[in-house]
LUMLUM-299454 format. One record per residue: residue in one letter; x, y, z of N, C-alpha, C in turn. Coordinates in steps of 0.1 Angstrom, whole numbers, padded with zeros to 4 digits, always signed. Layout:
BEGIN
aXYZXYZXYZ ...
REM end
This chain:
BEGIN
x+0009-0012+0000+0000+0000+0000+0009+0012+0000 x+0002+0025-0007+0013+0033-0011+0010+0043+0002 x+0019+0052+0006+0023+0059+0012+0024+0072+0012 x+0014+0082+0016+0012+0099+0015+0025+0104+0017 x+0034+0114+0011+0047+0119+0017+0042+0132+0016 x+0049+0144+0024+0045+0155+0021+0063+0162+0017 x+0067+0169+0009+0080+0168+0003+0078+0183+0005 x+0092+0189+0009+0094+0205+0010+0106+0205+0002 x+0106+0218-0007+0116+0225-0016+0121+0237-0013 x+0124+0246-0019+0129+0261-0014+0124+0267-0014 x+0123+0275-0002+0112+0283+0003+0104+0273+0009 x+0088+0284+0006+0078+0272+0016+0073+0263+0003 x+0078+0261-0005+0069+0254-0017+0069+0240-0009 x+0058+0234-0014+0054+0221-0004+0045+0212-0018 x+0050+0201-0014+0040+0192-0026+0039+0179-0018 x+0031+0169-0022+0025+0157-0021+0027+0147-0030 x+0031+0137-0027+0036+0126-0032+0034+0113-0024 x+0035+0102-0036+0036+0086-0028+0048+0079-0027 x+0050+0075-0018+0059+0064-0013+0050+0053-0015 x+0063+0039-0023+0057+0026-0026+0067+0018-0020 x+0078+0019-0014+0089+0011-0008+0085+0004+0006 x+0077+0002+0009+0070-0002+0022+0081-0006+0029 x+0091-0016+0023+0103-0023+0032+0110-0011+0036 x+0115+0000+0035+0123+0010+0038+0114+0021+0036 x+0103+0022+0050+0102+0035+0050+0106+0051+0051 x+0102+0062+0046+0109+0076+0051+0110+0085+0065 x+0114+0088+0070+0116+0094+0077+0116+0114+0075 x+0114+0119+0084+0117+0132+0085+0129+0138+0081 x+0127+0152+0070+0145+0154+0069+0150+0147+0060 x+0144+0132+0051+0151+0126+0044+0155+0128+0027 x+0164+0132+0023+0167+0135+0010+0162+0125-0001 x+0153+0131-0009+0143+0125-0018+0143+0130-0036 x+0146+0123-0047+0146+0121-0055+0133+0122-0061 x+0119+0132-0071+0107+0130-0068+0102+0134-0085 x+0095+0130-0088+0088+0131-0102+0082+0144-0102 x+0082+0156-0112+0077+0166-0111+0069+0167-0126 x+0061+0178-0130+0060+0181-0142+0068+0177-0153 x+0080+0183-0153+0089+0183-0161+0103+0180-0158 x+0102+0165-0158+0116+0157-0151+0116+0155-0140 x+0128+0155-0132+0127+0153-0115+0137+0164-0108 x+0136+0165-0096+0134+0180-0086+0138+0171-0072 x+0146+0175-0062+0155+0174-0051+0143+0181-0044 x+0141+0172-0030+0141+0178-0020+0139+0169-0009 x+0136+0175+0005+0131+0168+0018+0119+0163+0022 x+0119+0154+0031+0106+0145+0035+0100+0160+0047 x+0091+0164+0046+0085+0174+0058+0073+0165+0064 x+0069+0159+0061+0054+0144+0067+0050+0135+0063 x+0051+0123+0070+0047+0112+0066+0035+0105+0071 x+0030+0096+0064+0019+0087+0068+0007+0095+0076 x-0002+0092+0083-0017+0103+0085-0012+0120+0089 x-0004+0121+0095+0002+0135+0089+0000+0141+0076 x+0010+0136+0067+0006+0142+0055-0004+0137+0050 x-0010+0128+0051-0025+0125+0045-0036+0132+0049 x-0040+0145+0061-0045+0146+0064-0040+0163+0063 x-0028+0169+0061-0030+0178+0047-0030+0179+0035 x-0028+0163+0030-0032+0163+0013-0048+0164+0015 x-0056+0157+0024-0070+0161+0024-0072+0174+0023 x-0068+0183+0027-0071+0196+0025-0069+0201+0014 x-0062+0198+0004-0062+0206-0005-0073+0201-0016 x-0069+0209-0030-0075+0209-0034-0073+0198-0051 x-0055+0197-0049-0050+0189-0060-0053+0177-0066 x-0055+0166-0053-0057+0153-0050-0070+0149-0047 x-0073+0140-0049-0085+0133-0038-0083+0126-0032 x-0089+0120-0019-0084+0114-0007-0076+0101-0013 x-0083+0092-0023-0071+0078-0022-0066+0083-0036 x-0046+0082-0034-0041+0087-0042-0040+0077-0054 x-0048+0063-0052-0049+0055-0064-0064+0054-0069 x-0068+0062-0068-0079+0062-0072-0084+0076-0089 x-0083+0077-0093-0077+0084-0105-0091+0092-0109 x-0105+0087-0104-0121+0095-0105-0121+0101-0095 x-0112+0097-0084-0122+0107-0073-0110+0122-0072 x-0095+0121-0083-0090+0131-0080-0077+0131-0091 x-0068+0137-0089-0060+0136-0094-0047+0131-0089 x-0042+0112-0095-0035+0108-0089-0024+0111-0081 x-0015+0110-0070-0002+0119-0067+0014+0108-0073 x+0020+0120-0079+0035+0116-0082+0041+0107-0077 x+0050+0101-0080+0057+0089-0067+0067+0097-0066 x+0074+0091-0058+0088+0093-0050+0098+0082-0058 x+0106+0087-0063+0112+0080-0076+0125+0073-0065 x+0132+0079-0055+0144+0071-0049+0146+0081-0034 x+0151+0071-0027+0160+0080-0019+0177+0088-0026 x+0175+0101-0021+0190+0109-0031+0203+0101-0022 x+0209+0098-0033+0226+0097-0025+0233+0105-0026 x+0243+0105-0016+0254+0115-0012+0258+0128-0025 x+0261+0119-0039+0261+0127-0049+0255+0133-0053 x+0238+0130-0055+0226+0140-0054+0224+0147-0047 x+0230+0146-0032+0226+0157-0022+0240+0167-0030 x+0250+0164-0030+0261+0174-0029+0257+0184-0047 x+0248+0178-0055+0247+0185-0068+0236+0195-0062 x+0225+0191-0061+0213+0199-0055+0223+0215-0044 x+0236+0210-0041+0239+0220-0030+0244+0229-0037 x+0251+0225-0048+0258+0233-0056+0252+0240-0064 x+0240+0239-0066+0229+0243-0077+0220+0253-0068 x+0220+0253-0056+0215+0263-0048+0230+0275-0043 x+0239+0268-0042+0249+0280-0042+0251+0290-0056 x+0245+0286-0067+0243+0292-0078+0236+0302-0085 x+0222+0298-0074+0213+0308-0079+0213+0321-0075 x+0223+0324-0062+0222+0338-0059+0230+0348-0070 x+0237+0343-0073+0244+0348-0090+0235+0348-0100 x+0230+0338-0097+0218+0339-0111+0209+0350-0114 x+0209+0351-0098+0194+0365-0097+0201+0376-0094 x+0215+0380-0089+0218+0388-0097+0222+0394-0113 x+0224+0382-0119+0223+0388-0133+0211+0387-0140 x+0200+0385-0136+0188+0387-0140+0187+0399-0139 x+0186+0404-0124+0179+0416-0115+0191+0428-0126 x+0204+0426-0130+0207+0433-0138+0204+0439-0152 x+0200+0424-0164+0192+0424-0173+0179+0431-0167 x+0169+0433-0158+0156+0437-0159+0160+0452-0156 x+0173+0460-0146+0173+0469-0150+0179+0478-0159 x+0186+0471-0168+0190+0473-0180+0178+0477-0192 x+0169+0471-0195+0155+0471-0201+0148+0477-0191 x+0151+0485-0182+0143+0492-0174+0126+0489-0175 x+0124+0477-0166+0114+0471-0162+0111+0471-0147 x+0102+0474-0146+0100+0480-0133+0089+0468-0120 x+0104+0457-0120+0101+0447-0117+0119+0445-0106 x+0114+0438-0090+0124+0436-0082+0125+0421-0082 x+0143+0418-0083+0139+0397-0083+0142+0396-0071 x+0135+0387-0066+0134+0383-0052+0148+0371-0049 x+0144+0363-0061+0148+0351-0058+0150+0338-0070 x+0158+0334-0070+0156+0322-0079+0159+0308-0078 x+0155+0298-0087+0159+0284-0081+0160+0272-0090 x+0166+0263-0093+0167+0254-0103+0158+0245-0100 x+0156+0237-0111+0152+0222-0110+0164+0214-0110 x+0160+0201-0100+0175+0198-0099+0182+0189-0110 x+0177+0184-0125+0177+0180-0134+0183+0194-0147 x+0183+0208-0142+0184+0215-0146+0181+0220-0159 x+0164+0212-0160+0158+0214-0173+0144+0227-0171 x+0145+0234-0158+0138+0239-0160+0143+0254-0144 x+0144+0267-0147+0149+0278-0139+0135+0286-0138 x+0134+0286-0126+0122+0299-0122+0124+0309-0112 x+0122+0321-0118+0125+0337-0112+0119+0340-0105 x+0112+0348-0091+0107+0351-0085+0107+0365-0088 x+0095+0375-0091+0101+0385-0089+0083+0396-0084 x+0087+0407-0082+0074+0419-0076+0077+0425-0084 x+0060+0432-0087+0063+0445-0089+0049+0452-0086 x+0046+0463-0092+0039+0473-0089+0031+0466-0094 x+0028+0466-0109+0020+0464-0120+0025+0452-0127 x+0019+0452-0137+0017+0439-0148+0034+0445-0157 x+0044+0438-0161+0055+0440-0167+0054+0430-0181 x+0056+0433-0189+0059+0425-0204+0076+0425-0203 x+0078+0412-0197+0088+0406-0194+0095+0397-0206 x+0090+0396-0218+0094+0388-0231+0108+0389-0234 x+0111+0399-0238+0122+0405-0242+0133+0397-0230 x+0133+0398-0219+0141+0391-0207+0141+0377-0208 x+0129+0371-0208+0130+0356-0209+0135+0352-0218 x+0138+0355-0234+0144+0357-0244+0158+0355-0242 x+0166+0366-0236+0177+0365-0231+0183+0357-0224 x+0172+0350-0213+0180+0342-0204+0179+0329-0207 x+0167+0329-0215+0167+0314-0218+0179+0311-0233 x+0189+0324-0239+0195+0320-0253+0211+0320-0240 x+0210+0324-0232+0222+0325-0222+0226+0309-0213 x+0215+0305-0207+0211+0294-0196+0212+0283-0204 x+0201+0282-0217+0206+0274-0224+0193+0260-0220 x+0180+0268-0213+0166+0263-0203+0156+0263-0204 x+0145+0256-0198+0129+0264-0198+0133+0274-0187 x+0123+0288-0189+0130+0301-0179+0116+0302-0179 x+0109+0303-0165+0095+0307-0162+0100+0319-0147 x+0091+0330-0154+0091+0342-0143+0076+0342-0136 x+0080+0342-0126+0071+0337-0119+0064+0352-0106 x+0057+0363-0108+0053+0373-0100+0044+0368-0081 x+0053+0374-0076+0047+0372-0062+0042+0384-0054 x+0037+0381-0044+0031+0392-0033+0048+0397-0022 x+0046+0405-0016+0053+0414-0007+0054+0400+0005 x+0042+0398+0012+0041+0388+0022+0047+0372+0014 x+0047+0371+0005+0054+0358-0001+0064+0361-0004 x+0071+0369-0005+0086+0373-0007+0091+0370+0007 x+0088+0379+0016+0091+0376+0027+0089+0358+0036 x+0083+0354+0032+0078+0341+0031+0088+0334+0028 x+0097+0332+0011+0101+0327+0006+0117+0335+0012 x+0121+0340+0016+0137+0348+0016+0136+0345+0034 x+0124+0348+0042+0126+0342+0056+0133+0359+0066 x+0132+0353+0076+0136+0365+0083+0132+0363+0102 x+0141+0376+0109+0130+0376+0124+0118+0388+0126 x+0112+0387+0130+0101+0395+0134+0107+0401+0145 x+0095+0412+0152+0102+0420+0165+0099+0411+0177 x+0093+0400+0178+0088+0387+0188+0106+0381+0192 x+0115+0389+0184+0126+0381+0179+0125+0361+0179 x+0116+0361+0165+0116+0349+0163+0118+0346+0147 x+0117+0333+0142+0115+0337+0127+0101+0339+0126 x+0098+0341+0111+0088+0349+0101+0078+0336+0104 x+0070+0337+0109+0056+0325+0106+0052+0318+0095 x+0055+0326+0088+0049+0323+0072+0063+0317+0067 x+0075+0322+0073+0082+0310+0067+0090+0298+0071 x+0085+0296+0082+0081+0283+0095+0071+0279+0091 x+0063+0279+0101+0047+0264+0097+0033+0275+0094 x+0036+0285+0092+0021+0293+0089+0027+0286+0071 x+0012+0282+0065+0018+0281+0049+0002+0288+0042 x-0006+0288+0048-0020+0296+0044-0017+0307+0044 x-0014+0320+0040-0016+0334+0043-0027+0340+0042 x-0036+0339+0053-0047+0345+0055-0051+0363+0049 x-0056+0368+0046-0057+0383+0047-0059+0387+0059 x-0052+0398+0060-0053+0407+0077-0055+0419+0072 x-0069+0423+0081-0073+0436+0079-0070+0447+0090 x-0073+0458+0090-0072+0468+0103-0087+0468+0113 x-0097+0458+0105-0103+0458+0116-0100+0451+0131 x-0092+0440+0130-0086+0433+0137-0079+0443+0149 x-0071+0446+0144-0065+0456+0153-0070+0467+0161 x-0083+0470+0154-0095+0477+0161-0101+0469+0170 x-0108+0455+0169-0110+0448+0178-0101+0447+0192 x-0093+0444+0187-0084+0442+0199-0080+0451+0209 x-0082+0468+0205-0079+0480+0207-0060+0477+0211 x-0056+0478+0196-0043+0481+0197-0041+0496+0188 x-0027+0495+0188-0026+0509+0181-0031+0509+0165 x-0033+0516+0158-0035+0516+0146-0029+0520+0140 x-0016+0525+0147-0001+0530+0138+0004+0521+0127 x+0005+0521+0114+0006+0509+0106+0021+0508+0110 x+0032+0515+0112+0044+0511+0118+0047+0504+0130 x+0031+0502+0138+0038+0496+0150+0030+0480+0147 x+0022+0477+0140+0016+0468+0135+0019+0462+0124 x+0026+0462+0122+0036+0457+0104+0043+0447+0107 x+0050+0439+0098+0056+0429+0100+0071+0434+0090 x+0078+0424+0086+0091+0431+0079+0089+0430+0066 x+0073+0423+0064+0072+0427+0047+0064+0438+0040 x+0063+0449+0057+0056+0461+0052+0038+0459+0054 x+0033+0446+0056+0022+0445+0054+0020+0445+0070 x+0000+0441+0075+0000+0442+0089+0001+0429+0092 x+0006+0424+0106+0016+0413+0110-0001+0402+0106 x+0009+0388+0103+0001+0381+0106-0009+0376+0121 x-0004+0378+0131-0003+0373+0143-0016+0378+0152 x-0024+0389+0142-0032+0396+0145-0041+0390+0144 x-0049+0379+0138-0054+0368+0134-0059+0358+0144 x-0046+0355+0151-0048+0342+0158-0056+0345+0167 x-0053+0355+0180-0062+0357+0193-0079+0369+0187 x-0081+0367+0179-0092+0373+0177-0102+0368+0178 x-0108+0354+0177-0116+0349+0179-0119+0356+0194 x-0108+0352+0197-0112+0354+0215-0117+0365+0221 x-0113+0374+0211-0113+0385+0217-0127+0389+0213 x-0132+0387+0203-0147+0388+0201-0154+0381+0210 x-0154+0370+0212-0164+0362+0222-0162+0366+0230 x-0148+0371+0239-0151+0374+0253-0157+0394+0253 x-0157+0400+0243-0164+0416+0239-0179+0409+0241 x-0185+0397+0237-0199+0392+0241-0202+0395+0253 x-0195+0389+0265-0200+0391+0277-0202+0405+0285 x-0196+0414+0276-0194+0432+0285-0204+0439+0276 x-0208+0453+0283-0219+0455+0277-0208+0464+0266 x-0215+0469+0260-0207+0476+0247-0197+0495+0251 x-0191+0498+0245-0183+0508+0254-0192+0522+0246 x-0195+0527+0256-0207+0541+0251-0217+0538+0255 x-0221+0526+0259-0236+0525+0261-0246+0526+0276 x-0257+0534+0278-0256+0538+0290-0263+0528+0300 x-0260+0524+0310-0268+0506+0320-0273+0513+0329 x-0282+0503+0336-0288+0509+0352-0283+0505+0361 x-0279+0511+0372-0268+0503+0382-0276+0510+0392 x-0271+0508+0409-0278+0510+0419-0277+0521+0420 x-0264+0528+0409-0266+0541+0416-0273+0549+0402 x-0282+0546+0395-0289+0553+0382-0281+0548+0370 x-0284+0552+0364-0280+0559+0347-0265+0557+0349 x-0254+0551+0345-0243+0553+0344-0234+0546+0330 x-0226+0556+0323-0218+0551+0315-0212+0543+0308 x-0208+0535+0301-0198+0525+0303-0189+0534+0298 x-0176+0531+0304-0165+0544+0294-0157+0530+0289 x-0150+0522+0295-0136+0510+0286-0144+0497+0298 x-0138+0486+0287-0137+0476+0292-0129+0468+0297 x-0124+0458+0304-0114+0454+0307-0115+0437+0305 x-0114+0425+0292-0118+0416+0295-0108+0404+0302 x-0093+0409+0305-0086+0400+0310-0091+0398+0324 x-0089+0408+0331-0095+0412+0349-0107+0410+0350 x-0115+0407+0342-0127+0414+0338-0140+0422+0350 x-0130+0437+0343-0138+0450+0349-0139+0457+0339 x-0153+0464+0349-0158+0477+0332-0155+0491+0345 x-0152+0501+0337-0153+0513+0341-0162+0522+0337 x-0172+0527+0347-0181+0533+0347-0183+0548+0353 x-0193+0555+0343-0196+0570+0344-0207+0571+0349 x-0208+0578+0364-0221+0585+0367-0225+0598+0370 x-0234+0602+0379-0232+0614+0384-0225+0620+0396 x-0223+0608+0404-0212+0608+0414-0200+0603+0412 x-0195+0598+0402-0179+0597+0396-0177+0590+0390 x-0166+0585+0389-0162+0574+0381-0160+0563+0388 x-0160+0549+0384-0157+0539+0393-0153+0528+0384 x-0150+0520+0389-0145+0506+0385-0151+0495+0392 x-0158+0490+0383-0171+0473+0391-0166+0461+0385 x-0163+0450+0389-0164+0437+0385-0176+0435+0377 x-0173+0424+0365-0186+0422+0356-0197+0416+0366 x-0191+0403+0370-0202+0401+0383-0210+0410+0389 x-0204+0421+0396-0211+0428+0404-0224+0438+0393 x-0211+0440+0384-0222+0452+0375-0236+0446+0368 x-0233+0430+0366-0248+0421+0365-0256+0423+0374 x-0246+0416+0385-0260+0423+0401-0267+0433+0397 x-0257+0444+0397-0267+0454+0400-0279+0459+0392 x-0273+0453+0379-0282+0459+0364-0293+0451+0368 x-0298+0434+0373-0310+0427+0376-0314+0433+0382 x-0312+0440+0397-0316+0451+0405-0322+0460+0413 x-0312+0469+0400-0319+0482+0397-0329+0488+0390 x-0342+0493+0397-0353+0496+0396-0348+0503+0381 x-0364+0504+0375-0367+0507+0363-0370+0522+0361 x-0360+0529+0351-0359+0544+0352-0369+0551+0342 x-0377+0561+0347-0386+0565+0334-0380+0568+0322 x-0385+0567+0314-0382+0572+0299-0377+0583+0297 x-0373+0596+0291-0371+0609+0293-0383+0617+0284 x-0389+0627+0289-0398+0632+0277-0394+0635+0270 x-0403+0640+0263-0398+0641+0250-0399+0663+0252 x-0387+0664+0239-0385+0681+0242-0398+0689+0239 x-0404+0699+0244-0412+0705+0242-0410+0710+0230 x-0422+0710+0222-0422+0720+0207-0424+0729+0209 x-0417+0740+0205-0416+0757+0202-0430+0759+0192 x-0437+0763+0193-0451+0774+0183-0441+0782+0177 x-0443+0788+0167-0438+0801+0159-0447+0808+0160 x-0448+0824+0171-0463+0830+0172-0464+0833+0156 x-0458+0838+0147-0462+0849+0135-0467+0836+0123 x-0460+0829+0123-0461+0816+0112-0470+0806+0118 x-0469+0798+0131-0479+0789+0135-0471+0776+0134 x-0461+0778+0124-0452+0763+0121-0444+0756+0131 x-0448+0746+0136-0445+0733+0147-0429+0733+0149 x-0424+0728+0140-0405+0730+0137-0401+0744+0140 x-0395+0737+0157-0386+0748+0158-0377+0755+0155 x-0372+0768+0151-0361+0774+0146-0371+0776+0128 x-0378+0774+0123-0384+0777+0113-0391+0786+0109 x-0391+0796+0098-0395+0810+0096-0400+0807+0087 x-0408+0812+0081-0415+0815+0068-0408+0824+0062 x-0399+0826+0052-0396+0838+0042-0407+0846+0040 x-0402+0858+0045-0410+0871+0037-0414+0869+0020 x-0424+0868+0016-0427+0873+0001-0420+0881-0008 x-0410+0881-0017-0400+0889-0024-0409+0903-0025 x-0405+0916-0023-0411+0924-0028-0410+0929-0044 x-0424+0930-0046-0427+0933-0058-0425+0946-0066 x-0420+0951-0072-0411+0965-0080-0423+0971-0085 x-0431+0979-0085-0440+0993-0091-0435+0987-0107 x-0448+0984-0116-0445+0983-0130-0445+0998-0135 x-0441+1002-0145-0443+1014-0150-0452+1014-0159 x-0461+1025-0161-0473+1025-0170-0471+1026-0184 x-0475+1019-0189-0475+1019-0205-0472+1031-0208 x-0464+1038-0222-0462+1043-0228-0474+1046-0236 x-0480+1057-0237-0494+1057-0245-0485+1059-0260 x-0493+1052-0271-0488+1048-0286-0493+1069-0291 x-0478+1065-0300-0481+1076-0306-0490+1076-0320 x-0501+1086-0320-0501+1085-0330-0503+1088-0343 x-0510+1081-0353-0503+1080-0364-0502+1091-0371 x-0489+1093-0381-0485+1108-0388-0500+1106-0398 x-0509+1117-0404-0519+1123-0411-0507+1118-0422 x-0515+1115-0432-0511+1113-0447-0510+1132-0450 x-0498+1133-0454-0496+1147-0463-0496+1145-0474 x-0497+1159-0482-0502+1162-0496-0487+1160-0498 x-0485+1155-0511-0476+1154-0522-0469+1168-0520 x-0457+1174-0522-0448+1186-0525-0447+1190-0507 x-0456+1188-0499-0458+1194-0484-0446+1186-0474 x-0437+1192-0469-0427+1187-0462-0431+1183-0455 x-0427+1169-0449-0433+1167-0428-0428+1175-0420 x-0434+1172-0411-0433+1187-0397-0421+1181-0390 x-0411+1182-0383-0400+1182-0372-0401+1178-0362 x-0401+1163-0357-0402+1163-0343-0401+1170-0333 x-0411+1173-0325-0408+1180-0313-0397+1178-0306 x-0388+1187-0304-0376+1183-0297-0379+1181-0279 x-0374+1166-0274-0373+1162-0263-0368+1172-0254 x-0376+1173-0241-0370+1183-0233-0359+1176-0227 x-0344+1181-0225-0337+1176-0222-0333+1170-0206 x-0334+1161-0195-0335+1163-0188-0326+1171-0172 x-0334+1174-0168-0326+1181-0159-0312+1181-0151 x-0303+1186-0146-0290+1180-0145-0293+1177-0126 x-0303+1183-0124-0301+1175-0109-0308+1165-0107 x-0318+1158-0115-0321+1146-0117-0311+1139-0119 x-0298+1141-0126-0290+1125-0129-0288+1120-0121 x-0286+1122-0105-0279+1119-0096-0289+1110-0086 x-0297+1111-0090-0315+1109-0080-0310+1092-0090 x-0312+1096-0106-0315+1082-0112-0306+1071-0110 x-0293+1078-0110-0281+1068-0103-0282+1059-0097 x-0292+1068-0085-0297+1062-0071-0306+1048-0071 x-0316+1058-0078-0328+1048-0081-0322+1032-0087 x-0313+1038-0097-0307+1021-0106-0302+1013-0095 x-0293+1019-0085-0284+1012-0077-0293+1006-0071 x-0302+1011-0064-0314+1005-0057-0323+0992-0061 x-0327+0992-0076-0328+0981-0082-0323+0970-0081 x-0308+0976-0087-0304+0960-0088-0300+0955-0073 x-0302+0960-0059-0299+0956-0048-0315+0948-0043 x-0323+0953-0050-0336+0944-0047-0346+0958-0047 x-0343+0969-0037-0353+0978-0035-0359+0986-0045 x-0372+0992-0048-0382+0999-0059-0378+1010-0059 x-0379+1020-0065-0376+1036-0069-0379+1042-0059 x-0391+1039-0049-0397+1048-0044-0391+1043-0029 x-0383+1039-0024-0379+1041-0009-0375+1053-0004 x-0381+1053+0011-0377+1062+0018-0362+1069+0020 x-0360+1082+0019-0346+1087+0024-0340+1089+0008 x-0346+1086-0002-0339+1090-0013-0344+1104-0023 x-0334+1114-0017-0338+1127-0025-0341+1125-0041 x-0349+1136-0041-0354+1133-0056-0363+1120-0061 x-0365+1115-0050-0376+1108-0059-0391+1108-0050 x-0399+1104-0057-0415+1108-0050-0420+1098-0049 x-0416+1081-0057-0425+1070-0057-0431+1070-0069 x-0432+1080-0079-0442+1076-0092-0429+1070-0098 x-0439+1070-0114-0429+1071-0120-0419+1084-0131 x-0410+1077-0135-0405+1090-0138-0409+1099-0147 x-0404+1113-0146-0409+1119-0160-0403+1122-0173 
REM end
């Protein structure tokens, strides 16, 4: 019967495989020989037997019996245990790649591509080289793979990652001074939001909440459940309870100790949740508050207080029709027409009155307001 292995490579890359050697089982740690896509690939035994069988259940590659070929897709075998000489080629082929990816990371900024290489890594049959690299945006990387694959002499696949899988894959310590979780045994990277951190009432300084790949720490994640269930048991913070001594506050909670801090009219205080239950069963029932009296508007009548009725625009005096002139008499033939009456010119100490009157207009008010010399209220002459 064949045998679940769970096999680790570089970085956190992780795969699943069968062992068929039943007489010589694997062990942890143990250097492995393994069938990939394309040829074969070096690495370690990381779980064996219901261990790894019970995160190959999880995923989503396989189906539970790896010989079973309907209910999933079969898993790879485990081709040999590696000897001394396989371990020592695999080593030298990882001492290689940091050269590699710097003459990549050179080529990309050469073609000024605006892409960072993280990292790179052979197959250990060295028929196939994959680049790790970030960036901002989408890059048309062609022109590169071109190069490295007429240089290498390979299949060259560039492969784009996240910030948190960089960090993942290159490893590091956190400020816990421990290593990076994600590149130890966290291998899910959950999304971590800032409401978390609100829950928990920590700071919301994204500097003090960060991890070393810039993003907010994973770690924020784990104790959260708890921290919600135990926010169930306290009443909420703002909200006002009945206690023996009235109406009082809640200002913070405290769910380690568990005490709430409370606002009344005689001070502040500090109650055990226990006690502050007591007293809420308790304490008698407080009337309602009335409701605010409505203001009348004596002039308007209108219920909504602070509400006026706008004044009516005032309306501007029309001026009276121009009576029609009229019509000129038909004259005789050779008889001149007569000369317009010449307009009486108007007076010079009117101009100053009309000035007035215009300005007045266009500010809203009619000709005829009070205080303005020279005018009477008609219209003009």
């Amino acid at each position: 019967m064949a045998t679940t292995v769970e096999v680790g490579f570089k970085g956190i890359r992780r795969e699943f495989f069968r062992w068929e050697g039943e007489a010589e089982p694997l062990r942890l740690r143990d250097p492995v020989i393994v069938e990939v896509e394309r040829g074969l690939d070096f690495g370690r035994v990381s779980a064996v037997g219901e261990t790894a069988a019970k995160k190959c259940g999880g995923c989503s590659g396989c189906g539970p019996d790896p010989e079973a070929p309907s209910e999933g897709k079969p898993l790879r075998p485990v081709v040999r245990v590696a000897s001394p000489e396989e371990i020592q080629q695999a080593n030298e082929l990882r001492r290689s790649e940091e050269e590699i990816r710097r003459v990549v990371a050179g080529k990309a900024w050469g073609q000024q591509l605006g892409m960072r290489i993280s990292d790179a890594e052979w197959q250990w049959d060295r028929k196939k080289l994959t680049v790790y690299f970030t960036a901002e945006q989408r890059v048309d990387f062609r022109n590169l793979v071109r190069d490295l694959a007429t240089q290498y002499r390979t299949r060259i696949e560039l492969r784009q990652i996240g910030v948190r899988d960089e960090a993942a894959r290159l490893g590091g310590v956190g400020r816990c001074g421990r290593e990076f979780c994600c590149s130890t045994w966290l291998k899910d990277l959950s999304p971590v939001s800032l409401s978390l951190a609100k829950d928990q009432h920590l700071s919301l300084n994204p500097t003090q909440i960060s991890g070393g790949c810039g993003r907010l720490l994973c770690c924020l994640r784990y104790e959260h459940e708890f921290y919600v269930a135990s926010r169930k048991r306290f009443p909420k913070e703002g909200k006002a309870v009945r206690t023996a001594r009235g109406a009082e506050k809640v200002i913070a909670v405290d769910i380690f100790r568990e005490r709430v801090l409370l606002r009344g009219e005689e001070g502040t205080r500090t109650l055990a949740l226990v006690e502050l239950r007591a007293e809420m069963e308790t304490a008698p029932e407080l009337p309602l508050a009335s409701p605010a009296p409505v203001r009348r508007n004596q002039e308007t009548g209108d219920r909504k207080q602070g509400t006026e009725r706008k004044p009516a625009a005032r309306e501007r005096p029309t001026r009276p029709a121009a009576a029609p002139r009229p019509e000129a008499a038909a004259m005789p033939a050779g008889v001149p027409a007569a000369e317009p009456a010449a307009q009486p010119e108007p007076a010079a100490e009117a101009t100053p009155a009309r000035k007035r009157r215009r300005r007045r207009r266009r500010r809203g008010g009619g000709p005829g307001t009070p205080g303005d010399a020279g005018s009477s209220g008609g219209p003009e002459a």
